[in-house]
TIVO-358664 format. One record per residue: residue in one letter; x, y, z of N, C-alpha, C, O, CB in turn. Coordinates in steps of 0.2 Angstrom, whole numbers, plus 5000, padded with zeros to 4 digits. Glycine has a CB too. Layout:
N
AXYZXYZXYZXYZXYZ...
//
This chain:
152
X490349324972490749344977491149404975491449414970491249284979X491049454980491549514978492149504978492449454981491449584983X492549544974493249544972493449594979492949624981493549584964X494149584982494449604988494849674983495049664977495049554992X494849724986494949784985495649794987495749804993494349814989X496049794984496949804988497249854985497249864979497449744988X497749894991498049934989499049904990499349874995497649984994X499249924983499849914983500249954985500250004982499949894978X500649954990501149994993501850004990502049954986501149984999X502150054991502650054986503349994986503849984982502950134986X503249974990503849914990503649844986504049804983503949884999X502949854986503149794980503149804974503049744971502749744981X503149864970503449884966504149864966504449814962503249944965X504349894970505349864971505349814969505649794964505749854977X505049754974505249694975504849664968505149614966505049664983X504449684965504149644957504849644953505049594950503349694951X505149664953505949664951506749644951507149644947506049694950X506649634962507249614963507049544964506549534968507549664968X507449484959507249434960507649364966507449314968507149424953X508349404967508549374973508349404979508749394984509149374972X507649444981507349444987506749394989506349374985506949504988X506749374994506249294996505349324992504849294991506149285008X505349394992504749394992504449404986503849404985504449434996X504949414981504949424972504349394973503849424975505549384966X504349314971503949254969503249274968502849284963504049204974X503149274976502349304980502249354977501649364976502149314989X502649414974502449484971502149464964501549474962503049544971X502549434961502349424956501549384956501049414955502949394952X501749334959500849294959500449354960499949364957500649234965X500549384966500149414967499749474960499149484958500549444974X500349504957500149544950499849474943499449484938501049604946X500049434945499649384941498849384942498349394938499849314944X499049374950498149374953497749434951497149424948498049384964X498049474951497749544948497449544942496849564941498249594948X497849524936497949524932497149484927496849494923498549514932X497349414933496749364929496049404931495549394928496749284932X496049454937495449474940495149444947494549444949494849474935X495749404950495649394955495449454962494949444967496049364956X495949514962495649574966495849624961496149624957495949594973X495449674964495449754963496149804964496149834970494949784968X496649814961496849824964496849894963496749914957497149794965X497049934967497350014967498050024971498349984975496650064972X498350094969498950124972498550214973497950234974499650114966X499250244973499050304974499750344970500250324968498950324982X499450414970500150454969500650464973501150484970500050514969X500550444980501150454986501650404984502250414986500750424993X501250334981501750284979502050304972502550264971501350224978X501850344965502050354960502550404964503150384964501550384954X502350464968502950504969503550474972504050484969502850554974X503550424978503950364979504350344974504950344975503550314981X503950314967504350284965504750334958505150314954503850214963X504550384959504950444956505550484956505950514953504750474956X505650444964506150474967506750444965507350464966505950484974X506650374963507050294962507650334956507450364951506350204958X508350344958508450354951508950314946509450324943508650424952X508550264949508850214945508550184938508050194937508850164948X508950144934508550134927507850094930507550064926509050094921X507750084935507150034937506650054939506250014940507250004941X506650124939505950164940505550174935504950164935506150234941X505950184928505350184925505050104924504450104924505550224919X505350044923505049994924504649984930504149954928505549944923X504550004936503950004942503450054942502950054946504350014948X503650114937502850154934502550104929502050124927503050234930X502850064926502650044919502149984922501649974919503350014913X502349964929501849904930501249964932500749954928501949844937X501150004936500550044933499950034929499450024930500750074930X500350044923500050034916500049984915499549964912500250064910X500549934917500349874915499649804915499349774911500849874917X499849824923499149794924498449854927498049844931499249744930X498649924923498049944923497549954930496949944931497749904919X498149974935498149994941497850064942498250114941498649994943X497250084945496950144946497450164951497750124956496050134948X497650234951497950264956497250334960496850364957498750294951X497450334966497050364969497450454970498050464971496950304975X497150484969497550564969497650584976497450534980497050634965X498050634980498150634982497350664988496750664986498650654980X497550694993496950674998497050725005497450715009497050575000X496650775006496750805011496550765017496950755022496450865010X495950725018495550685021496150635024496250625030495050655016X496450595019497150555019497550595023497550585029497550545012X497950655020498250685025498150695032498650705035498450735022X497650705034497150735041497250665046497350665052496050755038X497050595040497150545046497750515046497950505051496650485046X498150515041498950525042499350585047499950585048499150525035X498950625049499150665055499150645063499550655068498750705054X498550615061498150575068498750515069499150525073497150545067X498750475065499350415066500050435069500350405072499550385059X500150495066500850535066500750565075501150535080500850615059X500350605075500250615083500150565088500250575094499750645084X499950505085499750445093500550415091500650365095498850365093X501050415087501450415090501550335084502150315085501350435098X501250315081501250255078501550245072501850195070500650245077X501550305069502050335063502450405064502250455066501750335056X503150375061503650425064503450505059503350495053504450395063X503450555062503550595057503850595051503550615046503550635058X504650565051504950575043504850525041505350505037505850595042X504250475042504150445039503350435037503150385034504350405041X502950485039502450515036501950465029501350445030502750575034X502450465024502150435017501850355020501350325017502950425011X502350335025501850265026501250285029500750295025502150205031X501150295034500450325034500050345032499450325033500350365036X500250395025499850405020499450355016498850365013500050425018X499950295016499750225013499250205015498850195012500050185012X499250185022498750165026498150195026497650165026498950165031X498150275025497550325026497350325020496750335020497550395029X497450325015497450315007496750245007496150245005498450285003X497150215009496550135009496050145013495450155011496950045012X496150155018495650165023494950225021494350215022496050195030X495150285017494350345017494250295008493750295005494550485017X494750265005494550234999494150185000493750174995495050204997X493950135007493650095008493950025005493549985003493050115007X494550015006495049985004494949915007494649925013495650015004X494949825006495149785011495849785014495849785020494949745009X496249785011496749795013497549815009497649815003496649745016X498049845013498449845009499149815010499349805016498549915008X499249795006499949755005500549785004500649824999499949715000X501149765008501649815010501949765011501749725014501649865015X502749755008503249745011503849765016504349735018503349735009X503649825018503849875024503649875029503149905031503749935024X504249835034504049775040504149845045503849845050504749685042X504649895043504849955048504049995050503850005056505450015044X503850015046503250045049502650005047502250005053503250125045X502349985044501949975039501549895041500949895042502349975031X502049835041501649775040502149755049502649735050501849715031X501749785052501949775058501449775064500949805063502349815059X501549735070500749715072500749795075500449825072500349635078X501149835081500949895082500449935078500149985079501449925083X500649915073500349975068499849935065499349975062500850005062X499649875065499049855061498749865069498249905068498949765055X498649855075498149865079498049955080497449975082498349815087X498549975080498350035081498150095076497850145077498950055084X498250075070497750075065497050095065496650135064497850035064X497150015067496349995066495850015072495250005072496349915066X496250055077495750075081495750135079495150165079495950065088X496450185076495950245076495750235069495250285069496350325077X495650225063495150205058494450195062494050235061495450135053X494250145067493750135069493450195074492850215074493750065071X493750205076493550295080493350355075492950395076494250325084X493650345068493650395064492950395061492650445059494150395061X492750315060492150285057492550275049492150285044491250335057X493150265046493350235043493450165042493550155048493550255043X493550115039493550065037494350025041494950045041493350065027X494149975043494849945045495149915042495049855043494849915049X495749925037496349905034496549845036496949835041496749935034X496449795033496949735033497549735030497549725024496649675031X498249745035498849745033499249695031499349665036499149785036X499449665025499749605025500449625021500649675020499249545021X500749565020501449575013501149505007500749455007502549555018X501549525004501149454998501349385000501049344996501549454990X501649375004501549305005501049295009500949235009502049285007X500649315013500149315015499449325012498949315015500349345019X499549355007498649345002498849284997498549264993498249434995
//
């Protein structure tokens, strides 16, 4: 059986460390799951720059999972940017919030199954997983299955 293909979005970097949020628990399993080789997982640079911005001593501990579990990061992406445009124009993501989008289009020309997000504002929300998924499937890109960790 093929391994699922997931992309980590930058919040659950956060949340693998804040351990009085409900969704700690499921993040961590979830980098367990990774770990034993349950899925694939990938990030990107959008999420390293994300998490660069953090200027707290806890940044560098949420680059370090990175390396830690040996997370392929995906480089940046005109292709990404172009269908993160399109999202931005139908109106689905806000412009000054752009970078989710990118998360989403990142997995999608990656041929990603899905990506995991704990960012209920833009990201793991049904508007956005159906509307998504339709323009991905117009574009003839791959349809993202958007979840948060309690749900894989």
């Amino acid at each position: 059986m093929r391994k699922l293909k997931i992309y980590l979005e930058t919040t659950l970097f956060n949340f693998y460390f804040d351990v009085d949020r409900d969704a700690h628990t499921a993040t961590v399993r979830l980098f367990e799951d990774i770990q034993a080789g349950k899925y694939e997982a990938f990030t990107s640079r959008y999420v390293v720059d994300e998490l660069e911005q953090d200027t707290t001593e806890k940044c560098e501990k949420m680059l370090n999972l990175i390396k830690q579990y040996d997370i392929p990061i995906f480089e940046f992406s005109e292709e990404a940017e172009n269908l993160a445009d399109i999202y931005v124009a139908q109106g689905i993501i806000p412009i000054k919030f752009r970078t989710d989008g990118l998360h989403i289009a990142i997995s999608a020309i990656n041929d990603l199954d899905m990506i995991v997000s704990m960012n209920f504002q833009h990201i793991v929300k049904r508007k956005t997983k159906i509307a998504t998924a339709n323009i991905n499937a117009l574009n003839g890109y791959r349809v993202v299955e958007i979840l948060n960790p309690m749900e894989v």
